[in-house]
N, C-alpha and C positions, 0 to 999 in steps of 0.2 A: 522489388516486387512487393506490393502489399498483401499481405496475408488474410486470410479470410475472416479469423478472430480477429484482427485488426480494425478491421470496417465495422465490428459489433459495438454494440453501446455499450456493454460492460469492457472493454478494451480503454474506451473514452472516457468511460466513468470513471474506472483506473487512473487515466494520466490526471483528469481534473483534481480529484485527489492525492494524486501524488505532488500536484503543484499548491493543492490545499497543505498540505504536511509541509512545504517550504514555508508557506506563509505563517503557518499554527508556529512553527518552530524558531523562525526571526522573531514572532511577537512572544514566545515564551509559552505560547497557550498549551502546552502539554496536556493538560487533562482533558482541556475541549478537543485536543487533535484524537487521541486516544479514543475518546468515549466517540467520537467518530467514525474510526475508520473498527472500532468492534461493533457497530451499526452494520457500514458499508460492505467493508471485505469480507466477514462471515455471510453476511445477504449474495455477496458474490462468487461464494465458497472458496473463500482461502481458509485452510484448517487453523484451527486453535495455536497449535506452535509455530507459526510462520506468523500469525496476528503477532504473540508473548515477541516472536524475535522482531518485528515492526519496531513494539513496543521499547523494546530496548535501544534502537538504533534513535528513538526519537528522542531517549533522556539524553543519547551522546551527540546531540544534535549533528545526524547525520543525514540528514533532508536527500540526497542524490542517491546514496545508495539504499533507503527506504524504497523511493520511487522506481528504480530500476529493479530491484527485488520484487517488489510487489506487483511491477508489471510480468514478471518473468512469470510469477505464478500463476497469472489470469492466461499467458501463452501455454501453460501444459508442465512449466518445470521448474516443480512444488518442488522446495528443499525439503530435508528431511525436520523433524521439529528436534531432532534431538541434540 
């Protein structure tokens, strides 16, 4: 069953950027992916420590579990930042 936030454009926005964060991270572009998604995901409201922990999965090029995180937090279940 599709979910209701799921049908939202920020749901979509999400995964489009989450498959932007693959590509930023094959090609190296860490700072352009970064200064990106501190654009994006705050404009989407993911808080500041769930960005910093993005942040870090992206130097460890972890591209899948970025994207599955950060959609998790667009559905309602924001980790903790700490």
């Amino acid at each position: 069953m599709v979910k209701e936030n799921e049908r939202s454009g920020s749901f979509h926005q999400a995964r489009e950027y989450g498959n932007l964060a693959q590509i930023c991270v094959e090609n190296s572009e860490t700072t352009y992916l970064v200064r990106r998604l501190q654009g994006v995901y705050l404009s989407l409201g993911v808080r500041i420590g769930v960005l910093n922990k993005c942040t870090d999965l992206i130097k460890n090029f972890r591209f899948e579990i970025i994207k599955t995180y950060l959609l998790g937090c667009r559905r309602g279940h924001v980790f903790s930042s700490t």
